[in-house]
C-alpha positions as CSV (number, residue, x, y, z in Angstrom):
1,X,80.3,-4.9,-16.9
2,X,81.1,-1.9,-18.9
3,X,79.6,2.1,-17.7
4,X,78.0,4.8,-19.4
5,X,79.9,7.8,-19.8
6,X,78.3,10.4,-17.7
7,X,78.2,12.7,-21.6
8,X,76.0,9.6,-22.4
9,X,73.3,9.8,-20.0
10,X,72.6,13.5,-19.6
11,X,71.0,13.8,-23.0
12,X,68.1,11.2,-22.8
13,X,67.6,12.8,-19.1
14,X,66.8,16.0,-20.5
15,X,64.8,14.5,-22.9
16,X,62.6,13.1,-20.2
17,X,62.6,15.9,-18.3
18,X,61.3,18.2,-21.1
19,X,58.5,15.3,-22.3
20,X,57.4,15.3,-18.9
21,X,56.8,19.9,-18.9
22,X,55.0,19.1,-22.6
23,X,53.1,16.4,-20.6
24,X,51.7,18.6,-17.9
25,X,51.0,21.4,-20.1
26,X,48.9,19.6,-22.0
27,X,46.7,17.9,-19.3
28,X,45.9,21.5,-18.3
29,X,42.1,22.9,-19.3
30,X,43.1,25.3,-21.8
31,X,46.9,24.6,-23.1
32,X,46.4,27.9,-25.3
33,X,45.0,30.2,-22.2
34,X,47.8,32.6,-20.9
35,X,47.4,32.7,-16.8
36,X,46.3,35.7,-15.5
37,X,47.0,36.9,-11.8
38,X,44.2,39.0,-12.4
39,X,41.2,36.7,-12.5
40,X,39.0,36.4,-9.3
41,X,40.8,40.1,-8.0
42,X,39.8,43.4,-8.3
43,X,40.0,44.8,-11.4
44,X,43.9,47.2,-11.3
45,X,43.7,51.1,-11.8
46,X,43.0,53.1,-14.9
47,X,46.0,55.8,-16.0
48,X,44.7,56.3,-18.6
49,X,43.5,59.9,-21.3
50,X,40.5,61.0,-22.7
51,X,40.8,60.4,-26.3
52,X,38.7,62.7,-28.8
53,X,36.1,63.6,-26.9
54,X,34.6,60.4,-26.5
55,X,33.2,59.4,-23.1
56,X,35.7,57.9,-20.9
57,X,37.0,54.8,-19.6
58,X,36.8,55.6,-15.4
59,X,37.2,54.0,-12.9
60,X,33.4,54.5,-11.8
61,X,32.5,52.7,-15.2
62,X,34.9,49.4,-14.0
63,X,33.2,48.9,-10.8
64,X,29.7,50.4,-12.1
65,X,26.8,47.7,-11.8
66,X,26.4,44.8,-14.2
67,X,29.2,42.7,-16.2
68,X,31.4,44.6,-18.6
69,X,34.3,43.7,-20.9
70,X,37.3,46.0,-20.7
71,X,39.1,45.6,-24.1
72,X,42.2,46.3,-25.3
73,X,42.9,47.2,-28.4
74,X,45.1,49.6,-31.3
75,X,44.6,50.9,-34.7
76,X,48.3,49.4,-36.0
77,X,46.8,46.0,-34.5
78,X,45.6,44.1,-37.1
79,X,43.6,41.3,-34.6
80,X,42.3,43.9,-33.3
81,X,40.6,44.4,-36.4
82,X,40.1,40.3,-36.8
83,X,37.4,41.1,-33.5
84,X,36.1,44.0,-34.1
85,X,32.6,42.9,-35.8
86,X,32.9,40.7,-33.1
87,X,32.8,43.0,-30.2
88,X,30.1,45.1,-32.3
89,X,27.8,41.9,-32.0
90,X,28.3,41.7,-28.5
91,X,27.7,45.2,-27.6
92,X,24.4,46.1,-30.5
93,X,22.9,42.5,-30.6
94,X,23.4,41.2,-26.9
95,X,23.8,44.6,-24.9
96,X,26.9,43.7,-23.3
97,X,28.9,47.0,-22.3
98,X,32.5,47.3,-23.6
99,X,34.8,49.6,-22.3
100,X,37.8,50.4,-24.4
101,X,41.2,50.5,-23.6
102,X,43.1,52.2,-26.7
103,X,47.1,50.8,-26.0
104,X,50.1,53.1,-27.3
105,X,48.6,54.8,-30.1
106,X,48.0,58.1,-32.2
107,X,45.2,60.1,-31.2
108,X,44.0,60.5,-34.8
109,X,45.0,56.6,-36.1
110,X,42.6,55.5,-33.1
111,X,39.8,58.2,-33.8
112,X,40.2,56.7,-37.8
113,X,40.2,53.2,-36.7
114,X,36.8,53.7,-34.8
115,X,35.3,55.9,-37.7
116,X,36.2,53.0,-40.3
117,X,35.1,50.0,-38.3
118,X,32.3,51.2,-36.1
119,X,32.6,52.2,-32.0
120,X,31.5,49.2,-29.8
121,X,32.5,50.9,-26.9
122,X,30.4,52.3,-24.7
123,X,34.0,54.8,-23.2
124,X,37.4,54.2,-24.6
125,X,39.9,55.9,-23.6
126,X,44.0,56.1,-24.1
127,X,46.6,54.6,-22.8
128,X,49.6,56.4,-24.4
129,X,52.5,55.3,-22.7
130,X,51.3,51.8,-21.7
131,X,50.9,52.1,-17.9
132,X,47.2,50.7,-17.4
133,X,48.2,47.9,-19.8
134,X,51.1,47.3,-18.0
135,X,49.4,47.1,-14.6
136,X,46.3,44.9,-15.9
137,X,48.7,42.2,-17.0
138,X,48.5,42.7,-20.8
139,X,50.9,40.8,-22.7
140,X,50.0,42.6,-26.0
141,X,46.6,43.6,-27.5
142,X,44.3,42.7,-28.1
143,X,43.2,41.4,-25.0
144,X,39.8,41.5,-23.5
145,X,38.9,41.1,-19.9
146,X,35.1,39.9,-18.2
147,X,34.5,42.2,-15.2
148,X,32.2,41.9,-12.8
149,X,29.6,44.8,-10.9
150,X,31.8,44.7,-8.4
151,X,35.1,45.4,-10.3
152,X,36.4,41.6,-10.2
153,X,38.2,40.5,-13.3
154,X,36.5,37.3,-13.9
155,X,37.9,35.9,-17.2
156,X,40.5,37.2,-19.9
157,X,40.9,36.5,-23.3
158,X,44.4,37.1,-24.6
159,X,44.5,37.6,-28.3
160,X,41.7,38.4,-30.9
161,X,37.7,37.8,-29.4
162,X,36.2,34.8,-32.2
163,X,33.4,32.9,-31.6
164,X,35.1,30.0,-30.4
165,X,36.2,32.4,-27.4
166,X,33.1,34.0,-27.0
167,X,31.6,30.6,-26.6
168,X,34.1,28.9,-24.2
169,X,35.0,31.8,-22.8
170,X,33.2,35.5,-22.8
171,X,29.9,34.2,-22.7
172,X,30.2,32.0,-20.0
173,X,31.6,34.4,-17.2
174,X,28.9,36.8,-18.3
175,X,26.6,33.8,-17.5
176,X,27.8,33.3,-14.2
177,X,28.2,37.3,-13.5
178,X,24.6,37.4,-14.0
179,X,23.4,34.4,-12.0
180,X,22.5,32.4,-15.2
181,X,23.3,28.8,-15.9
182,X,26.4,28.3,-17.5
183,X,26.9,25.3,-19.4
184,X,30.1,24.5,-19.7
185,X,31.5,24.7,-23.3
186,X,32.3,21.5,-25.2
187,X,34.6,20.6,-28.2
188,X,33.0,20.6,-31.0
189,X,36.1,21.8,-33.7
């Protein structure tokens, strides 16, 4: 009986190996969710700059009462622009406080950005140098977190806020912040 060459069998076991990670990533509940060590902890610490005189983002405002987003966001970001009449429904039509994290950009491009497009926020502040986005787990804006009165970061959206993550998402961790029923979200794309 003749044997494999060792060469010979090494590439169909790596083949395996690597069907079997696609595998489990995709039995998991949301394949496109980023993890977040974040989520069911207290909500990390602000360094963060006022930024035009607008009210700001403290730390007081994260563990204030009732559910908030804290959203991350730029001027040079063009999702963030995607999201924006997005998070101006949230906050005029639905009341839901937003507090706004701007991430590593000019003072007057931000204050532009805002005049242009409309302030959702109820504070917004600056995060020049990236610390706070740093510490809150951002992997690049925008990103939007669900906090809770009590300063627990209970969902996060990483990327642009659409409706199909306000719906599978957003809105269901506001539900549950507030002690409403939350139906789970179905697939209906």
């Amino acid at each position: 009986m003749a044997r494999l060459p060792i060469l010979a069998v090494i590439p169909p076991v790596i083949f395996a190996a690597l069907a079997g990670l696609f595998y489990a990533g995709m039995q998991r509940e949301d394949p496109d969710a980023l993890p977040s060590t974040f989520v069911g902890r207290d909500a990390p610490p602000l360094s963060v700059a006022d930024l035009g005189g607008l009210p700001p983002v403290t730390e007081a405002a994260i563990e204030a009462e009732g559910v908030k987003l804290v959203n991350f966001w730029a001027s040079w970001c063009a999702p963030c622009r995607v999201e924006h009449p997005n998070l101006e429904a949230l906050a005029r039509e639905e009341g839901v406080p937003i507090l706004g994290v701007n991430y590593k950009d000019e003072r007057g491009n931000a204050l532009g950005f805002l005049d242009e497009l409309g302030n959702p926020y109820r504070a917004v502040s600056a995060d020049r140098g990236g610390r706070t986005a740093r510490d809150w787990g951002v992997y690049g804006v925008p990103e939007t977190f669900v906090v809770d009165g009590a300063g627990r970061v209970l969902a996060r959206v990483a990327g642009p806020v659409t409706e199909r993550t306000l719906e599978r998402t957003i809105r269901p961790a506001l539900a549950r912040a507030r002690g409403e029923d939350a139906a789970p979200a179905t697939d209906e794309d």
